[in-house]
C-alpha positions as CSV (number, residue, x, y, z in Angstrom):
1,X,54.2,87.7,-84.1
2,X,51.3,89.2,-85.6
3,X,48.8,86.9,-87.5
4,X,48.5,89.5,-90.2
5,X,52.2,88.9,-91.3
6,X,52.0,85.4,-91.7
7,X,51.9,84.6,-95.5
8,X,51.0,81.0,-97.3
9,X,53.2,79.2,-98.5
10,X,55.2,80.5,-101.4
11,X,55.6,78.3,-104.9
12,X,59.3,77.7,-103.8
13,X,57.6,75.4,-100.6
14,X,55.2,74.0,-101.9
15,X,55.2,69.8,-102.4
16,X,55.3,69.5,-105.9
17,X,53.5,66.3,-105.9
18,X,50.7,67.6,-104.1
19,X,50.6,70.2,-106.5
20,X,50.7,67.2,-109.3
21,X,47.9,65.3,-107.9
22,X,45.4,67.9,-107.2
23,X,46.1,68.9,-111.2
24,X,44.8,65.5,-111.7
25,X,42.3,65.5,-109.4
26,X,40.9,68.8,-111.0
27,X,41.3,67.5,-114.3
28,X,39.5,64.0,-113.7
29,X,36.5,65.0,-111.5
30,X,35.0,66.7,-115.2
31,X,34.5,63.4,-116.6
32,X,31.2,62.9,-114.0
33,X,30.9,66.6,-113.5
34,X,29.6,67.4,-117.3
35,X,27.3,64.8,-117.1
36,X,25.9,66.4,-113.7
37,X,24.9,69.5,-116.0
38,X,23.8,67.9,-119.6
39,X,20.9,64.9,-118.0
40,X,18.6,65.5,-116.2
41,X,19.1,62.2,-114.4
42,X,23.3,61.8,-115.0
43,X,23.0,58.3,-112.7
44,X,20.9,56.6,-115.1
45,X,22.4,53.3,-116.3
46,X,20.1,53.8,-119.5
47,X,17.4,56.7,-119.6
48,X,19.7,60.2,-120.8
49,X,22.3,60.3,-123.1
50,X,22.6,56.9,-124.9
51,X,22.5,56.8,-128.4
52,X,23.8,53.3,-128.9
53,X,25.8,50.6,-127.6
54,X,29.2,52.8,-128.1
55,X,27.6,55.1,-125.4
56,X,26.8,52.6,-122.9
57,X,30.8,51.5,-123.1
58,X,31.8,55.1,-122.5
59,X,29.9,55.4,-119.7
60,X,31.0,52.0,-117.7
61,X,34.4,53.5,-118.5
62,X,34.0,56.9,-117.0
63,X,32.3,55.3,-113.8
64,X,34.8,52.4,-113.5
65,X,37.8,54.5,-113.7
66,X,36.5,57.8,-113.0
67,X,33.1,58.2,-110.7
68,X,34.2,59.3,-107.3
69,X,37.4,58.5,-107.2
70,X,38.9,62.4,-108.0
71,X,36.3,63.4,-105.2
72,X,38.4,60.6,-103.2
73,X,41.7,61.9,-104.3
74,X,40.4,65.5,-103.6
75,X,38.9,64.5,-100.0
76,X,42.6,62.7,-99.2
77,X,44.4,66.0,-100.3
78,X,42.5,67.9,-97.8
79,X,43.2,66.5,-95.1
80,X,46.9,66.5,-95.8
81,X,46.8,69.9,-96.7
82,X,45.2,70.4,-92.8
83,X,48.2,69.4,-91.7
84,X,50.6,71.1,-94.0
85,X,48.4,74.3,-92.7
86,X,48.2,73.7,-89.1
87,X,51.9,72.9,-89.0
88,X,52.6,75.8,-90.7
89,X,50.8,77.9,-88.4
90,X,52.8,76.7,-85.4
91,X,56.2,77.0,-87.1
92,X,55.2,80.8,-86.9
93,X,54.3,80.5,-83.1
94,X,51.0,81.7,-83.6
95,X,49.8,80.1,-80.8
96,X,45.9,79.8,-80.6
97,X,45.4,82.1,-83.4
98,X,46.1,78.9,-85.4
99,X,42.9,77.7,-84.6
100,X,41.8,81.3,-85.6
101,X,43.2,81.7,-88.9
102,X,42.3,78.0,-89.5
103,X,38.1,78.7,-88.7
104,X,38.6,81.9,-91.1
105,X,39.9,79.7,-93.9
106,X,37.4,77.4,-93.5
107,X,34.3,79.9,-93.1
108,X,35.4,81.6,-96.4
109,X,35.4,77.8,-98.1
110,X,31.9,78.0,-96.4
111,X,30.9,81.6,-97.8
112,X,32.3,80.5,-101.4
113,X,31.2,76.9,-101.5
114,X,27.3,78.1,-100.5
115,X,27.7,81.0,-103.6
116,X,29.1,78.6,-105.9
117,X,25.6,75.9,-105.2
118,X,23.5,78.7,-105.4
119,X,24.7,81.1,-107.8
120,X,26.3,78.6,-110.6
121,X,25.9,74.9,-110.0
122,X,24.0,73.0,-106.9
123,X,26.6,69.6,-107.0
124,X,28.9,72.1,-105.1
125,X,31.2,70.0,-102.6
126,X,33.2,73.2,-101.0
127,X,31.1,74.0,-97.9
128,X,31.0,70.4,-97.2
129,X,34.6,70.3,-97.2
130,X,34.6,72.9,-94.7
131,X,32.1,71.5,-92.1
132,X,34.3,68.4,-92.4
133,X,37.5,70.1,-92.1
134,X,36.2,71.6,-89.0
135,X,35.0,68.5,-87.8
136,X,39.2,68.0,-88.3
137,X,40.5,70.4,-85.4
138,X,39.6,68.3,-82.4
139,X,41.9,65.4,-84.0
140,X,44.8,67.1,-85.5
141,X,47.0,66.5,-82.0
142,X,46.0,62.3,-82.6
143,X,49.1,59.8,-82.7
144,X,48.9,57.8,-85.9
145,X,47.0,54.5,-84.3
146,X,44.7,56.3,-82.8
147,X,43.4,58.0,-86.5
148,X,43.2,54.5,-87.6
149,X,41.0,53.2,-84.9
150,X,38.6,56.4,-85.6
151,X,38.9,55.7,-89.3
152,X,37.9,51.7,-88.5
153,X,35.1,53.0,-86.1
154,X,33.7,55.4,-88.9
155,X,34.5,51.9,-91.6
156,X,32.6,50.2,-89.9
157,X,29.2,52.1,-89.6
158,X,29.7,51.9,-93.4
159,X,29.9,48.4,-93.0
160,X,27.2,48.2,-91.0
161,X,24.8,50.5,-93.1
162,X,25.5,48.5,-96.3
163,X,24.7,45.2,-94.7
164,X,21.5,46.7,-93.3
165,X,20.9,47.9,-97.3
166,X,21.5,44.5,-98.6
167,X,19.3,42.6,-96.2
168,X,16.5,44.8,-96.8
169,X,16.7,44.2,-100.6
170,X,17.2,40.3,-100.0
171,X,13.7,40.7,-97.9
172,X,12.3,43.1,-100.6
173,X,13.0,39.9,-102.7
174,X,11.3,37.7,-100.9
175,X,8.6,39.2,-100.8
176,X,8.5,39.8,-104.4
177,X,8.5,36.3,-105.3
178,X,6.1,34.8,-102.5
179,X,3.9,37.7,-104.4
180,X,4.2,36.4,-107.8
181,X,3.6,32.5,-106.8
182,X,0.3,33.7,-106.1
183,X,-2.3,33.8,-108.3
184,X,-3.1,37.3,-109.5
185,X,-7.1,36.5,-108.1
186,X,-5.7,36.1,-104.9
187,X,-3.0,38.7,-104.8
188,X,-3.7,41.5,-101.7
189,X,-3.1,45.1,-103.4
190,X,0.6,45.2,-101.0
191,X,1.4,41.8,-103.2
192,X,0.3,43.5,-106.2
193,X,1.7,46.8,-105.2
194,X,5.5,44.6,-103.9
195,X,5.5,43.1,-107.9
196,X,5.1,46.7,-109.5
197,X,7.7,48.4,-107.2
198,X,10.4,45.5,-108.2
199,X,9.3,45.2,-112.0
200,X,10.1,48.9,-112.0
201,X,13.2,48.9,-110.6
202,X,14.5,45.8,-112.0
203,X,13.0,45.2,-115.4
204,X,15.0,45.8,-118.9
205,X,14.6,49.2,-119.8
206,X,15.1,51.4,-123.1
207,X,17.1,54.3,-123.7
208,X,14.6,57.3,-123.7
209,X,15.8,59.4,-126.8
210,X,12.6,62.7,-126.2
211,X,14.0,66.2,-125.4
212,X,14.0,67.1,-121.8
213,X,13.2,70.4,-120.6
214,X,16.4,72.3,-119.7
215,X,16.4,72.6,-116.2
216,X,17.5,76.4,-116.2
217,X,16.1,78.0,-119.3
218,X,16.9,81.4,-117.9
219,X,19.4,82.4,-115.2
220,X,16.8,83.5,-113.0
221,X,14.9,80.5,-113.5
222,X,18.2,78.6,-112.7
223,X,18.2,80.5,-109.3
224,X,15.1,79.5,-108.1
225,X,15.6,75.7,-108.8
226,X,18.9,75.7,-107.3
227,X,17.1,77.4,-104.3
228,X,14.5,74.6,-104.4
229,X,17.7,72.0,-104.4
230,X,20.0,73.8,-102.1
231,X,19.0,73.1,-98.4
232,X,21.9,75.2,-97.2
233,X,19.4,77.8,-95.7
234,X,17.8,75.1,-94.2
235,X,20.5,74.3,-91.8
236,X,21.4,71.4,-93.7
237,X,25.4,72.1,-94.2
238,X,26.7,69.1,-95.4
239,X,26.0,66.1,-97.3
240,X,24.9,63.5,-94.8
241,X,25.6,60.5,-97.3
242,X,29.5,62.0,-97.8
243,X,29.8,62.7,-94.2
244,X,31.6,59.4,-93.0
245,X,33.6,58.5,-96.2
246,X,34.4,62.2,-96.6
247,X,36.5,61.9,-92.8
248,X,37.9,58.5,-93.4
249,X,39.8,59.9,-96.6
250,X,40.6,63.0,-94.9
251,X,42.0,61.0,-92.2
252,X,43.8,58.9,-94.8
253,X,45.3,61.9,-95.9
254,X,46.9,63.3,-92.7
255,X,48.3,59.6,-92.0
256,X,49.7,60.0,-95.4
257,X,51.5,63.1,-95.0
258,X,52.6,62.1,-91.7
259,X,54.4,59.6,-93.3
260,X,56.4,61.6,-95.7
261,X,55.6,60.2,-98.7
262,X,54.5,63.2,-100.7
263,X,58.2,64.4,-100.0
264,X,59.8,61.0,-100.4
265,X,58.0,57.6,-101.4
266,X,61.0,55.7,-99.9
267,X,59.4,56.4,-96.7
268,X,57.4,53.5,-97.0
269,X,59.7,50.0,-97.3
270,X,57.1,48.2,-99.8
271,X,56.1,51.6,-101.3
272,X,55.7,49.9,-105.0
273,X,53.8,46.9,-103.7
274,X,51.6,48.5,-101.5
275,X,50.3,51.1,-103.9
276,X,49.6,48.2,-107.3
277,X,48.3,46.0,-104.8
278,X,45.6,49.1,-103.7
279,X,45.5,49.7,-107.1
280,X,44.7,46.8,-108.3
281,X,42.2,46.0,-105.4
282,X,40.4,49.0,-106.4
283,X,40.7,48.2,-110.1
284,X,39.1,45.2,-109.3
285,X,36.2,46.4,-107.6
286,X,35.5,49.0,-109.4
287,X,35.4,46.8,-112.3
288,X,32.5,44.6,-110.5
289,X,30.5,47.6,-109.6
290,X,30.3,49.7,-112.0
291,X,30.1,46.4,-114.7
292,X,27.0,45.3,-112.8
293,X,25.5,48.9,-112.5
294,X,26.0,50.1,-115.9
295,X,25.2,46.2,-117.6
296,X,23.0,44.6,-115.6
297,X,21.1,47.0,-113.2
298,X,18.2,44.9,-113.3
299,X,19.7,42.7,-111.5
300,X,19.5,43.1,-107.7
301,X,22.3,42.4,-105.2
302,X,21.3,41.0,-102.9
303,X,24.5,38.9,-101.8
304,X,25.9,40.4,-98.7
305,X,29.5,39.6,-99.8
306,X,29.3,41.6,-103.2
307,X,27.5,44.4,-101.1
308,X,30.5,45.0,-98.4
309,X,32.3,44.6,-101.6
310,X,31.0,47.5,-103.2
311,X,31.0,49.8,-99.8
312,X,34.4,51.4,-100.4
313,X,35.2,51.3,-104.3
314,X,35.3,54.6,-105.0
315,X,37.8,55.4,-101.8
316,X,39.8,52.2,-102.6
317,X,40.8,53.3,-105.9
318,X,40.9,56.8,-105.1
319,X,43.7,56.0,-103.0
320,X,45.0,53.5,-105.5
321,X,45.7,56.3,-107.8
322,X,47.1,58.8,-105.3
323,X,50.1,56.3,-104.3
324,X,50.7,55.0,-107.9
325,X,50.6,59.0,-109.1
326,X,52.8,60.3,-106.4
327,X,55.5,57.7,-106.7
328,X,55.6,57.9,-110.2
329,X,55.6,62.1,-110.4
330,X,58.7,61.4,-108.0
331,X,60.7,59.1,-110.3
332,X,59.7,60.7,-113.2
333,X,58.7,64.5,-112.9
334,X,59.8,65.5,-109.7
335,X,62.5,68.6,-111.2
336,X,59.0,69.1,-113.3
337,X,57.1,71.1,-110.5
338,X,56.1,73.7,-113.3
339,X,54.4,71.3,-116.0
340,X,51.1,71.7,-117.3
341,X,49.5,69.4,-114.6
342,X,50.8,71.1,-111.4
343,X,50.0,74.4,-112.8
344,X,46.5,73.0,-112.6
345,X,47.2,72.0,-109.4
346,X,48.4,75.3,-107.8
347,X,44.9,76.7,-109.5
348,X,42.8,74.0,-108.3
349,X,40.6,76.5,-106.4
350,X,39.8,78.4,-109.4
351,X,40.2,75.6,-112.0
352,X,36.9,73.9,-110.3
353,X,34.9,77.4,-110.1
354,X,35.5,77.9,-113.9
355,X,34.5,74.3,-115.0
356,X,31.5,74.8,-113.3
357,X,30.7,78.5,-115.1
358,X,31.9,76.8,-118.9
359,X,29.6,73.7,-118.5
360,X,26.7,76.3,-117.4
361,X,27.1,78.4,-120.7
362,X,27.2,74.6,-122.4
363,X,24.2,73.2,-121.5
364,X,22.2,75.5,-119.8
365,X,19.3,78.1,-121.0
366,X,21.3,80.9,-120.9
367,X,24.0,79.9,-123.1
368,X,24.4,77.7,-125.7
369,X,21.2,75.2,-124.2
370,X,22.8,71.8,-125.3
371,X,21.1,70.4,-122.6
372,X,20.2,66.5,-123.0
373,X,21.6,66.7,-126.7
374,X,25.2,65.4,-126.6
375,X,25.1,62.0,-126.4
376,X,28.0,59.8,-122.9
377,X,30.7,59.0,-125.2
378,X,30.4,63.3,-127.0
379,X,30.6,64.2,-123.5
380,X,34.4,63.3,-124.3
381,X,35.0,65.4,-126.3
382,X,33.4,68.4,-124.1
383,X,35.6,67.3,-122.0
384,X,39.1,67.4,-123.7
385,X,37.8,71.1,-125.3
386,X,37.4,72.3,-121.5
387,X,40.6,70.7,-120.3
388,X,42.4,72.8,-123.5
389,X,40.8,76.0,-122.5
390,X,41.5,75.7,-118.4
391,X,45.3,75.1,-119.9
392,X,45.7,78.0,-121.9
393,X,43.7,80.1,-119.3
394,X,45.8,79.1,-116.3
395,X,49.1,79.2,-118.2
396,X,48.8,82.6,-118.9
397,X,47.5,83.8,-115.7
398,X,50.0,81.9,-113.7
399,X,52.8,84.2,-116.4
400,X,52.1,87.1,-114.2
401,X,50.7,86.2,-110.9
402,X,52.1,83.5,-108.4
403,X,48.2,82.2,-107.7
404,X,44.7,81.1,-109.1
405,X,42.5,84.6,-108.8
406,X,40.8,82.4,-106.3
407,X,43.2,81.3,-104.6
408,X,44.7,84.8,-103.5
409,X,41.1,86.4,-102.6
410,X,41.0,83.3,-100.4
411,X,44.2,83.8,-99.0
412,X,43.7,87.2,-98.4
413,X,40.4,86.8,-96.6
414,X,42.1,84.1,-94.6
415,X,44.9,86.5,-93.3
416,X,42.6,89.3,-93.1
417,X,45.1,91.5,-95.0
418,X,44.7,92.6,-99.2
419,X,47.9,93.9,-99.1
420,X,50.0,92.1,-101.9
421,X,53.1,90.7,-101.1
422,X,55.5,89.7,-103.8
């Protein structure tokens, strides 16, 4: 069989809850997003954006329930959606033109993720998604235990790193306060130097209310900094910090789908009590986390406990979410494959493109310039106005096509073929 006849997957086999959660997914990863274009430091616990006290609570909100974990849920899909490509692929005896059509797919996430950082917003994830999902080939043919002995090895690097990251602050510490028990007369300029560094980065601080220059005032202007931000032409492909994570969730994902729960929870025996006790794991330390970082970030941690605690919140609940979501879109919404959320789903491609061009014309010079002017908790409400108009958009595009516009470029460019097939 040719490789040019071989077609993706029509709506009529596609997993509707995959289709559910990546909707979500889509829908979720705004809330951090819009704050990546309207600060010019969106990770601030208190310099951009807060107004008052109400603004401080919408933000722990957003990061507790929302900061990384739809790039989790995301990251899990994709490597399921490996799987559901590669298998695919062999159903139709391609043979080693799998691995062919596979590297095409992947180079044109490549090609669109690298025009997407440059071109309209440098917090692009897409070309890193396709240097992982290469990185996925040599391990599709893995038996389940030996994915999670990889995914433990990779864990525990993480591990590793994060104790190494606590124990340098705990020594950072100490060294701060054998500094400050000396009198100042007597101080060395590394003491002096040691108490400014840690007064900096752990005193009190006030919200700073000034203007900020917008950060692309023009779209050229926006060009050149994303040039100066992208590193993409400097051989640097992926994110380095994402890296690991990035293939533990992945790996997550394929395990996942091997499993058959996307087609049938009931696949797992304790289905309900595994995913609320994830859930609520994740809750739990996402809670801690994001509590301490948007409350009390003057306060160090420097207990190695709460720091290995803190190494996988955003995965954990990530995860959390997909089980509790995909059990409950099969109880509840299964015969519902055509709702508002899956349509999202089935557009994902484009959905995420377009968020990024509508928050550009928000905030940045060369629209409506509301950079640094809507305070965390208005961000909402940007939010819910964007969700309304993705809605109405993809509704009405999905009336007379079958994909996201997207979606069938990439499909086409995948198969080499642009001939339409109905």
């Amino acid at each position: 069989m040719s490789h040019q006849s071989i077609q993706p997957m029509q709506p009529l086999e596609r997993i509707p809850s995959l289709d559910f959660l990546r909707g979500v997914a889509i829908l979720g990863i705004l809330f951090v997003n819009t704050e990546s274009f309207a600060y010019y430091d969106p990770w601030s616990s208190w310099e951009f954006g807060f107004e008052n006290q109400l603004d401080h609570h919408a933000r722990f909100w957003v990061y507790f329930l929302t900061q990384g974990k739809f790039y989790s849920m995301f990251t899990l899909l994709f490597g399921a959606g490996f799987v559901i490509f590669m298998e695919r692929l062999e159903k139709n005896k391609t043979g080693s033109k799998s691995i062919d059509i596979y590297a095409r797919r992947l180079l044109w996430l490549f090609v669109f993720g690298v025009l997407h950082a440059y071109f309209i917003w440098d917090g692009d994830v897409l070309y890193h998604y396709s240097i992982c999902g290469l990185l996925l080939i040599p391990f599709r043919s893995f038996k389940n235990h030996n994915l999670i002995l990889v995914i433990l090895i990779l864990a525990s690097f993480l591990v590793i790193k994060q104790c190494e990251v606590t124990q340098k602050r705990q020594m950072i510490e100490k060294e701060y306060l054998a500094a400050v028990n000396v009198s100042e007369a007597y101080r060395t300029e590394k003491q002096s130097q040691r108490i400014n560094s840690w007064v900096k980065r752990y005193s009190k601080k006030s919200p700073n209310l000034s203007n900020i220059e917008n950060p692309k005032p023009t779209y050229i202007e926006g060009l050149k900094k994303s040039y100066q931000h992208i590193t993409v032409h400097k051989g640097e492909l992926y994110y380095q910090s994402l890296l690991f994570p990035s293939l533990i969730m992945m790996f997550v994902g394929m395990l996942f789908y091997r499993s058959g729960i996307f087609a049938n929870y009931r696949a797992w025996k304790h289905y309900w009590m595994i995913s609320y006790t994830v859930l609520l794991f994740g809750l739990t330390i996402n809670y801690l986390r994001y509590y301490q970082w948007t409350y009390e970030d003057h306060v160090a941690v420097t207990n190695i406990w709460q720091g290995l605690a803190y190494t996988f919140t955003k995965e954990s609940l990530g995860v959390g979410y997909i089980l509790v979501l995909n059990g409950i879109h099969q109880m509840f919404f299964m015969n519902s494959n055509v709702g508002i959320i899956s349509q999202i789903g089935r557009t994902a491609f484009s959905n995420y493109i377009l968020q990024s061009i509508i928050l550009g014309l928000i905030f940045y010079g060369y629209g409506f310039g509301m950079f640094n002017f809507i305070s965390r908790f208005e961000l909402l409400v940007v939010v819910v106005c964007i969700w309304l108009v993705q809605i109405v958009i993809t509704l009405r595009w999905l009336r007379y096509r079958a994909q996201g516009p997207l979606e069938g470029l990439w499909r086409k460019l995948t198969y080499n073929t642009f001939t339409v097939r109905k």
